[in-house]
C-alpha positions as CSV (number, residue, x, y, z in Angstrom):
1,X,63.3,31.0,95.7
2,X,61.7,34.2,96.8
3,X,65.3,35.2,98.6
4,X,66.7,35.7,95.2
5,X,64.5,38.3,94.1
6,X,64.7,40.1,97.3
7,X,68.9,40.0,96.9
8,X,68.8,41.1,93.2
9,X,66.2,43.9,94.8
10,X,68.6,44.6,97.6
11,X,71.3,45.2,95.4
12,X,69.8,47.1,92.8
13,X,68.8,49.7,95.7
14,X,72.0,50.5,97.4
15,X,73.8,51.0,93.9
16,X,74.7,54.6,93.1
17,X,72.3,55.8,90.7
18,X,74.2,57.5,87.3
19,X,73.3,61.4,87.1
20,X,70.5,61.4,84.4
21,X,71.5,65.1,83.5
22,X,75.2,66.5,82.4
23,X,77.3,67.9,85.2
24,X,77.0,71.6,85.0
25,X,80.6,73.2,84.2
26,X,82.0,75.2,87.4
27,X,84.4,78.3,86.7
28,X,85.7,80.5,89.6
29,X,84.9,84.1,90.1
30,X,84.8,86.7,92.4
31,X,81.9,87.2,94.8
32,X,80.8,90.7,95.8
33,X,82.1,91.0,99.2
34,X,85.6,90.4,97.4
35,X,84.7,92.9,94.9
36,X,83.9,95.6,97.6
37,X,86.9,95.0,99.6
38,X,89.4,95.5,96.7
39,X,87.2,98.3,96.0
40,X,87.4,99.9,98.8
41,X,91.1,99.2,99.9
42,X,92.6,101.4,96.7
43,X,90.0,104.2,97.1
44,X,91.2,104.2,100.5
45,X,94.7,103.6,99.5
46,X,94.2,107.2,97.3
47,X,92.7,108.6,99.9
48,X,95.7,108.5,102.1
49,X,98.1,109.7,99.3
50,X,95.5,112.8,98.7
51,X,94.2,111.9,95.2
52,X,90.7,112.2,94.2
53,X,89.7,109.2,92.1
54,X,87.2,106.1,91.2
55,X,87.8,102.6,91.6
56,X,86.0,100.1,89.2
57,X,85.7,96.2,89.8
58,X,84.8,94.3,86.9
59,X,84.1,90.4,87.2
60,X,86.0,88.6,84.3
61,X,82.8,89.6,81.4
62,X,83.8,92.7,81.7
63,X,80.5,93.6,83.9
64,X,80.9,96.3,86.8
65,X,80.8,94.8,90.1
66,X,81.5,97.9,92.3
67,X,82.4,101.5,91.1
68,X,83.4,103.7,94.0
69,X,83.6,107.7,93.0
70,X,85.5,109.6,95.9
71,X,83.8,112.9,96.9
72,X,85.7,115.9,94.9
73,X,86.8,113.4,91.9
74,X,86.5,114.8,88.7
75,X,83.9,113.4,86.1
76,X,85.8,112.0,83.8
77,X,87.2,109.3,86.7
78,X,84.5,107.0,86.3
79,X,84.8,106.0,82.4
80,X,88.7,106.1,83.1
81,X,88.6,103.5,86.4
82,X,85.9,101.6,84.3
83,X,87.8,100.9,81.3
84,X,90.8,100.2,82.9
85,X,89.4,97.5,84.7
86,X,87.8,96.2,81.8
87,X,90.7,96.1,79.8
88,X,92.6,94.4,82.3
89,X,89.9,91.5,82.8
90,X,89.3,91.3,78.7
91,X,93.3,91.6,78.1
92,X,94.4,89.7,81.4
93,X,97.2,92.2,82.0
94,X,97.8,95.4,83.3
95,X,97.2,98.3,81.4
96,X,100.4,100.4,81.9
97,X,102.0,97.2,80.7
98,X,99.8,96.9,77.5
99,X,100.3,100.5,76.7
100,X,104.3,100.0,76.7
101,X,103.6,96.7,74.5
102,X,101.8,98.7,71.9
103,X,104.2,101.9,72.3
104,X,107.1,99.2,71.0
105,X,105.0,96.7,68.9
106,X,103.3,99.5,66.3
107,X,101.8,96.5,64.4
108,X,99.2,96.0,67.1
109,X,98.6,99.4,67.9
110,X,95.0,98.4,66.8
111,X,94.7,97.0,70.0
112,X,93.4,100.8,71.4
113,X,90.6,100.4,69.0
114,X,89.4,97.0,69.4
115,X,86.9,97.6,72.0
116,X,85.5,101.2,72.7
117,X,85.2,100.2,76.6
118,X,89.5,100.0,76.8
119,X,91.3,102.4,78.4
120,X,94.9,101.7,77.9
121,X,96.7,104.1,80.6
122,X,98.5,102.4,83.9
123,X,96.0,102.3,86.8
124,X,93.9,99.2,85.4
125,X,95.0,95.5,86.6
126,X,93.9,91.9,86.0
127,X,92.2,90.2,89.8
128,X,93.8,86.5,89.8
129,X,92.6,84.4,92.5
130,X,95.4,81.4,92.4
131,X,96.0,81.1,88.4
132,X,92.2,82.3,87.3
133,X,91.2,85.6,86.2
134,X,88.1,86.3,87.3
135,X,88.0,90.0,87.3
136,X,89.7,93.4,86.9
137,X,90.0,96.5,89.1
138,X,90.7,100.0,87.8
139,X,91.9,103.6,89.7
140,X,91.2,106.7,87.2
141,X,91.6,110.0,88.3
142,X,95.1,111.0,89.5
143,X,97.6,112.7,88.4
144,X,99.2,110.0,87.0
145,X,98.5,106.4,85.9
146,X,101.3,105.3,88.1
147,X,99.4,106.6,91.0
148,X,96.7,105.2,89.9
149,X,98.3,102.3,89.9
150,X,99.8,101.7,93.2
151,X,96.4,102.2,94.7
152,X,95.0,99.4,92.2
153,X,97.9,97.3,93.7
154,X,96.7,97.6,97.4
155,X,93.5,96.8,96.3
156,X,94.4,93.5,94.7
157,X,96.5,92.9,97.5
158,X,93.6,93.2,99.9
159,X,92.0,90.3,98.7
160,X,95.1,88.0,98.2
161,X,95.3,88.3,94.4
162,X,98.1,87.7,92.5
163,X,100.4,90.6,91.0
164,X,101.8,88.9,87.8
């Protein structure tokens, strides 16, 4: 008689226990070091090419991870890097690509005043690790947004993001 309780005991002890709480919802994102290294690849990337400029790294909110301001780059390279890459992490595309969009769609040209923090010039692109956005970088300060952004490019490339 007394093995039976001791079995149903037995049992009752080695079964998984249900989670008494919800399971916490995970997204991706991108961690500092990841941040830095983009970061630091397209100022470097600049660098080379002779331009004097600031890199921004925004994590998919829009918050600044890194900002990088090369010696000699003028003030005005800091908003510009910065609201690139927040445009590119709110929008999830590149900028010189959303500034063509709104050049040939007029119906949206609200889109530059949607958010004071977007800067729609080329130079700002969305981070994609795999097929989540979890961040944007930005390069302000050359002489051109295309400059701009080919030095975003190597940057993104650095960490293994995804040009789309």
């Amino acid at each position: 008689m007394l093995t039976r309780p001791i079995l149903a005991f037995a049992l009752l002890t080695l079964m998984p226990l249900k989670a008494s709480a919800a399971e916490l919802p995970t997204a991706p994102y991108l961690p500092l070091d990841m941040a830095l290294k983009a970061a630091t690849a397209a100022l470097e990337k600049c660098q080379a090419d002779g331009q004097k400029v600031s890199v921004a790294v925004v994590e998919r909110s829009g918050a600044t991870k890194i900002l990088l301001k090369a010696d000699g780059s003028g003030p005005h390279t800091v908003a510009s890097a910065t609201g690139k890459a927040f445009t590119s992490a709110s929008m999830g595309r590149d900028t010189s690509g959303l500034s063509d969009f709104i050049k040939a769609n007029g119906d949206v040209e609200g889109l530059r005043d949607m958010d004071s923090r977007m800067v729609i010039l080329a130079g700002g692109l969305p981070i994609r690790i795999g097929d989540a956005l979890v961040g944007g970088i930005g390069v302000g300060g050359a002489p051109s947004g295309k400059i701009d952004e080919v030095c975003a490019k190597a940057g993104v490339e650095a960490i293994g993001g995804a040009l789309k």
